[in-house]
RODO-2510 file (C-alpha; in nm, 4 decimals, decimal comma):
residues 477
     n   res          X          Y          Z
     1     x    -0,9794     3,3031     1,1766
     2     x    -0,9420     3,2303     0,7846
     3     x    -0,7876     3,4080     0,5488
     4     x    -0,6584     3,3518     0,1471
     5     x    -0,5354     3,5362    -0,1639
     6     x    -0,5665     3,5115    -0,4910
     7     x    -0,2291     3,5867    -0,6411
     8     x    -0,1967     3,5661    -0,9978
     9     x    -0,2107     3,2064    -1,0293
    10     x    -0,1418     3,1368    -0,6696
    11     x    -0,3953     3,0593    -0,4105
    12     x    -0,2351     3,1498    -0,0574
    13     x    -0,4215     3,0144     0,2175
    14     x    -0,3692     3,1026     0,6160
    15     x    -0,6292     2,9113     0,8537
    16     x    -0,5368     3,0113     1,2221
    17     x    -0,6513     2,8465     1,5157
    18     x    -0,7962     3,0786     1,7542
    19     x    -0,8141     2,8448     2,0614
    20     x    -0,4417     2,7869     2,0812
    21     x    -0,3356     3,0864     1,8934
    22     x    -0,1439     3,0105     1,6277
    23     x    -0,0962     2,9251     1,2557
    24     x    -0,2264     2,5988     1,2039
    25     x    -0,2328     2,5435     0,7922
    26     x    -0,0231     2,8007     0,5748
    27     x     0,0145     2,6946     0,2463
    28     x     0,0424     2,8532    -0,1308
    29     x    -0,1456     2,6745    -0,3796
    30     x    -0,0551     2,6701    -0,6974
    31     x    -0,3376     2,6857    -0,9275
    32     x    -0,3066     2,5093    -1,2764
    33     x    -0,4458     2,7248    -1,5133
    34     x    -0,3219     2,5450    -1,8428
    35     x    -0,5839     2,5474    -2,0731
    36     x    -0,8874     2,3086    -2,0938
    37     x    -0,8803     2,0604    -2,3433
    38     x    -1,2060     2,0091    -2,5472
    39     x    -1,3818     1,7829    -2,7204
    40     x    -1,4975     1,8437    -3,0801
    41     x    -1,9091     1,8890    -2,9459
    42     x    -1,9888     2,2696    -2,9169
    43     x    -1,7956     2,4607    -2,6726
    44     x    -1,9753     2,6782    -2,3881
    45     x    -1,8287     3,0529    -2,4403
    46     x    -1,8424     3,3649    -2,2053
    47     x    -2,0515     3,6642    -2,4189
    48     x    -1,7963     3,9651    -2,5254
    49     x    -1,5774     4,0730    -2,2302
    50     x    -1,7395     4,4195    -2,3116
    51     x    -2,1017     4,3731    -2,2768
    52     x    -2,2263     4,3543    -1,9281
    53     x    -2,4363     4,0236    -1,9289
    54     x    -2,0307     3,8793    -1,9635
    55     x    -1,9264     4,1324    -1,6560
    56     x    -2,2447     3,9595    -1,4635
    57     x    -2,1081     3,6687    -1,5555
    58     x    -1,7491     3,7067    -1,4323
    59     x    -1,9024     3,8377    -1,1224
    60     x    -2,0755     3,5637    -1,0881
    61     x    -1,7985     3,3017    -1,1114
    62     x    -1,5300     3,5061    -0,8765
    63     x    -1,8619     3,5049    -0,6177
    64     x    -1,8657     3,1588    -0,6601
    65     x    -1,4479     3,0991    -0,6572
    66     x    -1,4388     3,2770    -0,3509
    67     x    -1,7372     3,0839    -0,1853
    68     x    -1,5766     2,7914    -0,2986
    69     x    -1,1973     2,8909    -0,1335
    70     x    -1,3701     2,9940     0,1974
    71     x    -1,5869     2,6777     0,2146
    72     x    -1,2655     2,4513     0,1683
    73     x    -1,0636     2,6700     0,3489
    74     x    -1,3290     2,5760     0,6619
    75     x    -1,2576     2,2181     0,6152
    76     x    -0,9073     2,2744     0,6341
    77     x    -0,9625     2,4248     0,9916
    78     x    -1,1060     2,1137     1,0616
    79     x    -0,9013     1,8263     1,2422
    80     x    -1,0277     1,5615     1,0140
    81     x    -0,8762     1,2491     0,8223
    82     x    -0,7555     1,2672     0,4584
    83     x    -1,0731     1,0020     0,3957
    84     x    -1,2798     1,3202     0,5798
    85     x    -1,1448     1,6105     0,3951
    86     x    -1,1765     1,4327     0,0983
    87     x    -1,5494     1,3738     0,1156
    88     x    -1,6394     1,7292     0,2427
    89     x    -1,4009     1,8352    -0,0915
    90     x    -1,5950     1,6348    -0,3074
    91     x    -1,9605     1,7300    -0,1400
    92     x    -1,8224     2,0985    -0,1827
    93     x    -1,7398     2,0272    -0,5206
    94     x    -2,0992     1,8866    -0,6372
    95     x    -2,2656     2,1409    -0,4788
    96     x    -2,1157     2,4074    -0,5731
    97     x    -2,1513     2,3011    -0,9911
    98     x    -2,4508     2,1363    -0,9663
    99     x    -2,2960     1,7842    -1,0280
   100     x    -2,4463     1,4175    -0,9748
   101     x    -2,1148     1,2317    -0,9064
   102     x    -1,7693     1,3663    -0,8067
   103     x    -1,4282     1,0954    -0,7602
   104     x    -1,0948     1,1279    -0,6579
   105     x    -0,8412     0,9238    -0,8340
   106     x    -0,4746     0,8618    -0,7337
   107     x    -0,1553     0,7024    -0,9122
   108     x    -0,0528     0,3695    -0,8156
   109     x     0,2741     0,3486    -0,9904
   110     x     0,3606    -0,0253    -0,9244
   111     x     0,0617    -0,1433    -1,1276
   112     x     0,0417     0,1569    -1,3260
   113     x    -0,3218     0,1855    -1,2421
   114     x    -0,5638     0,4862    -1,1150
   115     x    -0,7556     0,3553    -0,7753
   116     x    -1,0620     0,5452    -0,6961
   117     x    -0,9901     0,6709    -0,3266
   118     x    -1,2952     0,7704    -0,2528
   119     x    -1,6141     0,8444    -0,4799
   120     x    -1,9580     1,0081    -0,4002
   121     x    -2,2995     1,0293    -0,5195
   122     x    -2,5797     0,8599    -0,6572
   123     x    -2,3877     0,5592    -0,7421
   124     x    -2,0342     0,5885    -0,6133
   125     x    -1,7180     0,3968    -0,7670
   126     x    -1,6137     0,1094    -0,4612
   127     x    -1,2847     0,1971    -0,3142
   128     x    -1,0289     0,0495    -0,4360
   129     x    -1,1920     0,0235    -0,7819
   130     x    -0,8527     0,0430    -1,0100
   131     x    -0,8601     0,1076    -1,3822
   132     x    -0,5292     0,1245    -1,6334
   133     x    -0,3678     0,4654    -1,6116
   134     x    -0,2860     0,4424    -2,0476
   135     x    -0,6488     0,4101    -2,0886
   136     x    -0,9653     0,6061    -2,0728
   137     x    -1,0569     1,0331    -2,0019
   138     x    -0,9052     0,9988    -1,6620
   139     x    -0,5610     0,8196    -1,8274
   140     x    -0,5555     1,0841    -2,1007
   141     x    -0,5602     1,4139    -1,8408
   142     x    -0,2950     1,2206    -1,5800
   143     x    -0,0757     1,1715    -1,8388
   144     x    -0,0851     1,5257    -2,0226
   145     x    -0,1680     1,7305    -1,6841
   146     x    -0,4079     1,8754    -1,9038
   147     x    -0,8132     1,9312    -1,8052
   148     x    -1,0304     1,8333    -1,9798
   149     x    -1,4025     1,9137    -2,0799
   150     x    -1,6231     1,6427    -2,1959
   151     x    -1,9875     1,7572    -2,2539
   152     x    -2,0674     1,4082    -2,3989
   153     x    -1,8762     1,1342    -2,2497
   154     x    -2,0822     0,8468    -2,4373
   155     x    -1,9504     0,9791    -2,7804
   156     x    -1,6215     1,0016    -2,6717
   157     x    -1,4079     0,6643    -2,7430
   158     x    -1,1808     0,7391    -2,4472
   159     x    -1,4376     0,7075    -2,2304
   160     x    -1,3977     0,3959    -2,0039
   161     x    -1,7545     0,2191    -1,9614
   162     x    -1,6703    -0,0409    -1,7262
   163     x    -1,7245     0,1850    -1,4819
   164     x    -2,0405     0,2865    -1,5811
   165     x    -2,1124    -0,1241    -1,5975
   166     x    -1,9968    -0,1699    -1,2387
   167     x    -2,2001     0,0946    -1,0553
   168     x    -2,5048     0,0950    -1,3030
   169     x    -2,4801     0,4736    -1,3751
   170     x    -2,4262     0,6846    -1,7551
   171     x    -2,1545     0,9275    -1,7421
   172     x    -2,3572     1,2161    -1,9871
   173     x    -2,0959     1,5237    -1,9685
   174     x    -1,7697     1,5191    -1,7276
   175     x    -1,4779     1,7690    -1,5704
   176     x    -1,1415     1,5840    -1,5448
   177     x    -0,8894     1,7664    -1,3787
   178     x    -0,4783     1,6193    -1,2704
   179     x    -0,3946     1,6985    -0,9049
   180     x    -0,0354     1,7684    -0,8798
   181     x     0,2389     1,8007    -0,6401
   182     x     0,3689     2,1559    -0,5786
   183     x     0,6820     2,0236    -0,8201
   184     x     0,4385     1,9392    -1,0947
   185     x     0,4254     1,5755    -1,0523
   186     x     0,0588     1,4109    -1,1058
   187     x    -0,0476     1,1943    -0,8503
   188     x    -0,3961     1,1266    -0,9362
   189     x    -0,7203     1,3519    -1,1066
   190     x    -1,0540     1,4643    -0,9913
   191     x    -1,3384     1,4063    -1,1752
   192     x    -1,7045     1,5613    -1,1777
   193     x    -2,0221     1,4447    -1,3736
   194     x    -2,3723     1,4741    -1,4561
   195     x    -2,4131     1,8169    -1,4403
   196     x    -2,8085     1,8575    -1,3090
   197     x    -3,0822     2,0425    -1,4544
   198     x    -3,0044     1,9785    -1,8202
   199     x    -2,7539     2,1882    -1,8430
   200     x    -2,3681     2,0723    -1,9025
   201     x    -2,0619     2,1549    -1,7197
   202     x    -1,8495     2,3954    -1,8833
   203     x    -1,5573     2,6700    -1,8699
   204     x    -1,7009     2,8151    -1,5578
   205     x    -1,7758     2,5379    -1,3440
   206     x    -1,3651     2,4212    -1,4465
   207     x    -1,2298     2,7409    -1,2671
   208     x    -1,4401     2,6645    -0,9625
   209     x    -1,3363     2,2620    -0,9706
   210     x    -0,9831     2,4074    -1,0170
   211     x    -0,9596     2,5679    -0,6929
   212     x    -1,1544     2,3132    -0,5250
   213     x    -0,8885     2,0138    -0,6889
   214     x    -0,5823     2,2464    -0,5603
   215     x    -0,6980     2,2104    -0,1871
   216     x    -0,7618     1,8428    -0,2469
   217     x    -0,4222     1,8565    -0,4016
   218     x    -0,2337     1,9966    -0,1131
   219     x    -0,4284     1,8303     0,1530
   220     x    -0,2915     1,4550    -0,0083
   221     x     0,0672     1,6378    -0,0596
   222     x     0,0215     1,7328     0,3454
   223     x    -0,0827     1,4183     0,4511
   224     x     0,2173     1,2636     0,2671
   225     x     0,4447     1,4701     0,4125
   226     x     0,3103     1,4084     0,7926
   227     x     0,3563     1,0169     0,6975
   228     x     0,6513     1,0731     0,5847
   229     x     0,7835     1,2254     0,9115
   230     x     0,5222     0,9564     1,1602
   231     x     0,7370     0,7277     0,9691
   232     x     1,1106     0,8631     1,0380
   233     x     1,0172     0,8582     1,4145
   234     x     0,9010     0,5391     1,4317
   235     x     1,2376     0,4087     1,2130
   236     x     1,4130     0,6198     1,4886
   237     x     1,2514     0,4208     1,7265
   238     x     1,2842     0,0798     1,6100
   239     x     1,6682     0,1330     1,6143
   240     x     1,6741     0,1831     2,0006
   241     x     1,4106    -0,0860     2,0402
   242     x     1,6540    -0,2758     1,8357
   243     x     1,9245    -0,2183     2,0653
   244     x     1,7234    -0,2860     2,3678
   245     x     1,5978    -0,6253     2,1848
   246     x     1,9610    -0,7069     2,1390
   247     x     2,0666    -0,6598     2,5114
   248     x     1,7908    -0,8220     2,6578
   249     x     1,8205    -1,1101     2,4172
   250     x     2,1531    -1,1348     2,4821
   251     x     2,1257    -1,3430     2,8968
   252     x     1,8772    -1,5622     2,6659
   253     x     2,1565    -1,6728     2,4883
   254     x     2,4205    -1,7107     2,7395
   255     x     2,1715    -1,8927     2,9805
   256     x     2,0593    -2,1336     2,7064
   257     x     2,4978    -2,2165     2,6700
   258     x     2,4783    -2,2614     3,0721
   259     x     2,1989    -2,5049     3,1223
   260     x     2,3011    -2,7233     2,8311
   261     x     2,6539    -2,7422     3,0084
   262     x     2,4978    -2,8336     3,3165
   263     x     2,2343    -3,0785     3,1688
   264     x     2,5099    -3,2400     2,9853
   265     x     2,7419    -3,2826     3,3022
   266     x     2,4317    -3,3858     3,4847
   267     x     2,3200    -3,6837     3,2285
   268     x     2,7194    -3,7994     3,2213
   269     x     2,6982    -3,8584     3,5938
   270     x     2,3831    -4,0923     3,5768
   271     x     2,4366    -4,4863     3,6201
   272     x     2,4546    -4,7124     3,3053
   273     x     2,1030    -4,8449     3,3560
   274     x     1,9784    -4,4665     3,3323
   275     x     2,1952    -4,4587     2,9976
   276     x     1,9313    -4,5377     2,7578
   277     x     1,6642    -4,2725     2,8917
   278     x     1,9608    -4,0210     2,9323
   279     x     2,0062    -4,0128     2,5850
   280     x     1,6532    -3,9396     2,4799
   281     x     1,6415    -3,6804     2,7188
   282     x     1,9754    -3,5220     2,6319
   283     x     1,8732    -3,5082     2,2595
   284     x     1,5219    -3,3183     2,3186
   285     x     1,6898    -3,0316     2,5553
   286     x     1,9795    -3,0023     2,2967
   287     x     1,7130    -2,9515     2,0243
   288     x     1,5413    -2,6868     2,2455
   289     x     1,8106    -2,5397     2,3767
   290     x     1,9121    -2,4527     1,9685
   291     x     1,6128    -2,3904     1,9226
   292     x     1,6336    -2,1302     2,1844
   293     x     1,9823    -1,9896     2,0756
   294     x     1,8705    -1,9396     1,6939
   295     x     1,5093    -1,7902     1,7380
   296     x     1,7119    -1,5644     2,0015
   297     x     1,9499    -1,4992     1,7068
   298     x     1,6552    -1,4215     1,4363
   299     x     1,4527    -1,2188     1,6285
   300     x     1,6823    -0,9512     1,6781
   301     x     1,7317    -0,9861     1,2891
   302     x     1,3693    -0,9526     1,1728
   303     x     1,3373    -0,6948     1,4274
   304     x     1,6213    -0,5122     1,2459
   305     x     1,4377    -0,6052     0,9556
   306     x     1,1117    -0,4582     1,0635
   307     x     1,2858    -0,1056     1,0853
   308     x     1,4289    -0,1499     0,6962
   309     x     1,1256    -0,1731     0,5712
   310     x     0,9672     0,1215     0,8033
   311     x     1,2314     0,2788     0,6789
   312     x     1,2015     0,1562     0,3390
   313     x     1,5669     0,1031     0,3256
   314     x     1,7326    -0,2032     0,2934
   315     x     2,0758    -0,3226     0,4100
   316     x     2,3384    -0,4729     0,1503
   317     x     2,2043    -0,8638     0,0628
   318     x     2,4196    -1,1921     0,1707
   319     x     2,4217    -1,3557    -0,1866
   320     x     2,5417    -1,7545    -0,1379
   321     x     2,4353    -2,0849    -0,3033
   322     x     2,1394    -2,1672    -0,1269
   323     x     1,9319    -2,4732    -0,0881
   324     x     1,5262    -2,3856    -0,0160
   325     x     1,4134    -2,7093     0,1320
   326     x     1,6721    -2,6298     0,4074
   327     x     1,5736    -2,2942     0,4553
   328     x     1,2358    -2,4098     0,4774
   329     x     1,3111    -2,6339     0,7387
   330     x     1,4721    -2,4148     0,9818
   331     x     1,1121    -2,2237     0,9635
   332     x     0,9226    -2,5589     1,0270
   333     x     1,1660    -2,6151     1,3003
   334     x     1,1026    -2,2872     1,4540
   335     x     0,7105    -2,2819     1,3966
   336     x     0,7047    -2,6728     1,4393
   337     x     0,6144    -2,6151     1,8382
   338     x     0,2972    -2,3496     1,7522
   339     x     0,1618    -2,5374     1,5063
   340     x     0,1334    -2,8861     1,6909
   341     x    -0,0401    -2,6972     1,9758
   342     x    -0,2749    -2,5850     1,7190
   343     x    -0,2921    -2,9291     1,5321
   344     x    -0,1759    -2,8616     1,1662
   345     x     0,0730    -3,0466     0,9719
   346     x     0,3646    -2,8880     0,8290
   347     x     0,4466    -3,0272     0,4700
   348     x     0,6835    -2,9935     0,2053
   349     x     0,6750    -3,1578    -0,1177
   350     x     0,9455    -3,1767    -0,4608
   351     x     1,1549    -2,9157    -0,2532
   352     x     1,4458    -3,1585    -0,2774
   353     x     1,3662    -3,1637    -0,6402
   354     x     1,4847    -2,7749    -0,6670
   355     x     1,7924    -2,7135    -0,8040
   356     x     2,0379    -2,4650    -0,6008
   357     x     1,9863    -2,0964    -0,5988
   358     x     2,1921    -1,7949    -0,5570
   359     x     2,0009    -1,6077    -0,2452
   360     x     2,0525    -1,4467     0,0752
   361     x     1,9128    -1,6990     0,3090
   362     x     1,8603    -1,5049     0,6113
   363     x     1,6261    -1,2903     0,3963
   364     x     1,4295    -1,6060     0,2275
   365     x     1,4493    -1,7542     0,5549
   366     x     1,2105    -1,4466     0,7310
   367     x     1,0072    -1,4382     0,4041
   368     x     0,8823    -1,8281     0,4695
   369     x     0,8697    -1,7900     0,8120
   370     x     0,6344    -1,4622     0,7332
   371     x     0,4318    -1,5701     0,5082
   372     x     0,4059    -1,9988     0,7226
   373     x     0,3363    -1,7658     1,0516
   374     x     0,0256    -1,5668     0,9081
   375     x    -0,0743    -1,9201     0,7376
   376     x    -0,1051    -2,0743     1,0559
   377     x    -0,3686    -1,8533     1,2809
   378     x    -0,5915    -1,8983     0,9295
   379     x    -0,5878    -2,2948     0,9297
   380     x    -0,8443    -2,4449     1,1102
   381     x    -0,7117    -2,7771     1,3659
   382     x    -0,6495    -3,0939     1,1777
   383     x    -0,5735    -2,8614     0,7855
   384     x    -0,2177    -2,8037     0,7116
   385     x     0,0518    -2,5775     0,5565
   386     x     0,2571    -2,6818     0,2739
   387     x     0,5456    -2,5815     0,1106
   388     x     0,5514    -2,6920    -0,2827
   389     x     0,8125    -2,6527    -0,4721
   390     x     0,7106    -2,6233    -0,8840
   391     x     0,9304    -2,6691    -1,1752
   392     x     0,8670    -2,2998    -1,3548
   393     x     0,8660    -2,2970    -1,7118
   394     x     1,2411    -2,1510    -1,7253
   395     x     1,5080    -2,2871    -1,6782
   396     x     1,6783    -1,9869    -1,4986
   397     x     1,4170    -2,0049    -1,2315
   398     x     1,2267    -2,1491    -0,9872
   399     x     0,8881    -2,1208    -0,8609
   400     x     0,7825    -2,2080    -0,4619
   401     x     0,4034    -2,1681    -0,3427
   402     x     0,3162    -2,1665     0,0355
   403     x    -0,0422    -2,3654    -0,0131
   404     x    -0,3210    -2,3439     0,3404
   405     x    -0,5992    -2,5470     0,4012
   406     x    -0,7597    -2,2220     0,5571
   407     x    -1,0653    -1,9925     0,4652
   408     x    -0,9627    -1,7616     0,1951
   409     x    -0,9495    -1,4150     0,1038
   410     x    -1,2178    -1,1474     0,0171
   411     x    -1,1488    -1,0305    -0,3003
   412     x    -1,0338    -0,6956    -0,2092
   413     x    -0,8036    -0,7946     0,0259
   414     x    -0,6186    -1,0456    -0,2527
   415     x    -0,5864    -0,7647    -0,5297
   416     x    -0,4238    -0,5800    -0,2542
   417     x    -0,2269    -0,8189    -0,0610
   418     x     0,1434    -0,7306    -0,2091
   419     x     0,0353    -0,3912    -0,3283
   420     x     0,1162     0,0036    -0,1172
   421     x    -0,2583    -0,0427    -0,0773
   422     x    -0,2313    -0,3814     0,1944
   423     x    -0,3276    -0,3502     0,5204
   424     x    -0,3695    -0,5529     0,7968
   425     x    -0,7499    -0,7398     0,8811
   426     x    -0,5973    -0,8843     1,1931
   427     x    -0,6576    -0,7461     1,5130
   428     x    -0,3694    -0,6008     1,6256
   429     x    -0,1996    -0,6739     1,2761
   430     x     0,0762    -0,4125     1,1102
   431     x     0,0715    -0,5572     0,7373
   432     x     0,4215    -0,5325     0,7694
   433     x     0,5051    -0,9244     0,7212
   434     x     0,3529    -0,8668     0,3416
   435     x     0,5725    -0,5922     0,3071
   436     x     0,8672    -0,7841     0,4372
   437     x     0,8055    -1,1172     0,1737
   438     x     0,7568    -0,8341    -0,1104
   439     x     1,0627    -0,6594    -0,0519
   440     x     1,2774    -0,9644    -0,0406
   441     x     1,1269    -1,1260    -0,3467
   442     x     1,1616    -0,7852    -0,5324
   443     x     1,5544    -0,7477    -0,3822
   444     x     1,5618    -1,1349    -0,5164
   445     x     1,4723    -0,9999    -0,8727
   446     x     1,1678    -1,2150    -0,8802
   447     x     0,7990    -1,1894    -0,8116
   448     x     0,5519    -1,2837    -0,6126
   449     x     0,1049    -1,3094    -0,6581
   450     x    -0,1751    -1,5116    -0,4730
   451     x    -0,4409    -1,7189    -0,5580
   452     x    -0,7141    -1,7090    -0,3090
   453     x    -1,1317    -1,7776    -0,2774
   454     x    -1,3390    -1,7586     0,0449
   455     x    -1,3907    -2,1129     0,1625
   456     x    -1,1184    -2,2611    -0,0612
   457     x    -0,8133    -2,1581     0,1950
   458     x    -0,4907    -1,9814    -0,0685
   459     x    -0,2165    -2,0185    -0,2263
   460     x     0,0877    -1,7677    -0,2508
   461     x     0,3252    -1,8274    -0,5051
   462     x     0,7174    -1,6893    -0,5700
   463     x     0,9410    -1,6960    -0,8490
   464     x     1,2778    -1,6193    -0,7683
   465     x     1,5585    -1,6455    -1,0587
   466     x     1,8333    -1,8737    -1,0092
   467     x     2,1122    -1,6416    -1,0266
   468     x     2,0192    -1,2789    -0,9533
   469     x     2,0659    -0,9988    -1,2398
   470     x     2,3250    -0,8018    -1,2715
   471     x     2,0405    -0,4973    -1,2542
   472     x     1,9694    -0,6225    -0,9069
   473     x     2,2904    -0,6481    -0,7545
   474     x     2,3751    -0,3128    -0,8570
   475     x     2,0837    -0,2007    -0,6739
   476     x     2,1129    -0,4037    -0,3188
   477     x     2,4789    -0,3802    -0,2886
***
């Protein structure tokens, strides 16, 4: 059972689920009614209120609202992905106008870009597609939260014809509308175009779309919010699996103390002519054996880690003069084992050349060993992994770049890498170790991009100041 309301300029919407008996989506829209901007090309007006081809008219259009409300309000019923609900919006949308094309854009605020999300049609916009948010029809209505009307896009100098370019299509008239959060915020706009059978889209095809882009509008909002609480459950779980990492970690440690005590008691017994072979042997299970007590150590930190940045919270930084090529060579030390078995060198080159830096070194320490341990997998046997260190072009920085001999990227999965937008390609993979190396850099002050081809293996680079900011301590501590 379905049921809405048109209230003023509120759209309530009730979609009950008869085969468990209850409520399953209650939500009041809020429909944005602010008025349609124009361009300067002839306007499409409704006759005189008074005369009753206009009262046909209006008839006509609240049909068509209401078609449009129930239709939607059936995919909400619907137990469907945001990708889903999108796409049956969209369809709903172009069918309902008459349209060719039909995209929904949202905000990426870090690069200050609109991504297409998902696109339909003839010839659809890739996914992923991202285009400045200052520039073009789509910038223009984000920014003001005004719709807009363009009947010809071609004439308009706003318009932003790469797009066109990329899929091979002409955008001839378009509907640009902002989807908003119930506080007001924009986070993203739909757009339809190519209205079909010569006609153009206009006034009445904008208070269908509007409807339409609030469902699409509250379904994103939803989807947020059910993230949003996934998310706090999981970060509630990773603090007891944190606790029972700690505890079971913790006989690791003690019986890695006992059997160097005993191997060491063990080797001083042996006769002088075993002396020589003693000693080898005493060295190699004391490196293991530390080996063993400081992985021990680290894992229950990056798993403590791993629930800050679930979280996206971050505990108070270590700030200390810190020397890179050493950190770096606690991760060799600790990947040194996987990577022989997989036959690939380890490298470093001009670290010792880097001057000292002001960092928290557990933090750098997980970033290396992050972004060394998703190197490795990618190298085939006999390439390598190296560590470079580069002189940067400031003298209040430094730049280090984590170089593999391995296949390379796809394009879309570089643009993406350090973006919201990453996810994991590797089976079983979280995308978390990406997120990990971004927030450190970032909590660092610094930044960090990649250079990567297929075939010609890639290159991940960081620049991390010298001396943090004042600006970022402020923040961390």
């Amino acid at each position: 059972m379905r049921g809405y309301l048109v209230w003023g300029t509120y759209l309530v919407i009730q979609v009950e689920d008869n085969r468990r008996g209850y409520l399953y989506w209650n939500a009041t829209i809020r429909l944005d009614m602010t008025t349609p901007r124009l361009s300067d090309t002839p306007s499409h007006q409704l006759p005189n209120p008074e005369s009753q081809e206009a009262l046909a008219q209006l008839l006509t259009r609240r049909e068509l609202e209401i078609a449009a409300a129930l239709r939607m309000s059936e995919v909400f019923s619907q137990h469907i992905t945001l990708q889903d609900l999108l796409k049956q919006g969209l369809h709903i949308a172009l069918d309902v106008v008459h349209a060719e094309n039909g995209s929904v854009l949202l905000a990426d605020p870090d690069n200050r870009t609109l991504v297409f999300y998902h696109s339909i049609g003839e010839k659809p916009v890739s996914p992923g597609t991202a285009v400045p948010w200052y520039e073009g029809i789509a910038g223009t209505v984000y920014r003001t939260g005004v719709p807009e009307i363009v009947p010809d896009a071609q004439a308009d100098n706003r318009h932003f014809k790469k797009v066109d370019e990329a899929t091979g299509s002409i955008t001839h008239d378009m509907i640009t509308i902002p989807l908003k959060r119930w506080e007001g915020d924009p986070i993203g706009v739909i757009q339809v175009m190519n209205k079909l059978g010569g006609k153009f889209l206009d006034r009445d095809d904008l208070a269908i779309l509007t409807i339409i882009s609030a469902f699409i509008a509250v379904a994103i909002e939803h989807t947020r919010l059910v993230e949003a609480a996934k998310l706090a459950e999981v970060a509630k779980l990773m603090g007891d699996i944190t606790h029972d990492i700690k505890n079971l970690l913790m006989p690791i440690v003690c019986g890695a103390g006992i059997l160097q005590t005993e191997i060491n008691e063990l080797l001083d017994r042996l006769p002088d002519i075993e002396i020589n072979r003693a000693l080898a042997s005493r060295e190699l299970c004391n490196e293991v054996i530390k080996m063993l007590k400081d992985d021990a150590h680290r894992i229950h930190d990056r798993v403590a880690e791993i629930a800050d940045a679930v979280k996206e919270l971050s505990t108070p930084l270590d700030f200390s003069a810190c020397e890179v090529a050493g950190v770096v060579s606690n991760v060799f030390r600790s990947l040194g084992i996987l990577a022989q078995e997989r036959q690939i060198r380890l490298i470093t080159e001009n670290l010792e050349l880097l001057p000292l830096i002001v960092a928290d070194q557990r933090r750098l320490y997980s970033a290396f060993y992050n972004l060394i341990n998703n190197a490795i997998p990618e190298v085939p046997a006999g390439g390598s992994v190296t560590v470079c260190g580069q002189p940067s072009t400031s003298e209040d920085a430094i730049v280090v770049s984590v170089i593999d001999t391995g296949g390379g990227m796809p394009p879309d999965v570089r643009d993406r890498l350090f973006t919201k937008r990453a996810i994991s390609t590797k089976q079983g993979g979280t995308g978390l170790g990406t997120k990990i190396v971004k927030d450190v850099v970032d909590a660092h002050g610094g930044t960090v991009w990649v250079e990567s081809e297929l075939g010609a293996g890639t290159k991940i680079h960081m620049r991390l100041p010298r001396t943090p900011g004042e600006s970022t301590r402020s923040i961390i501590v």
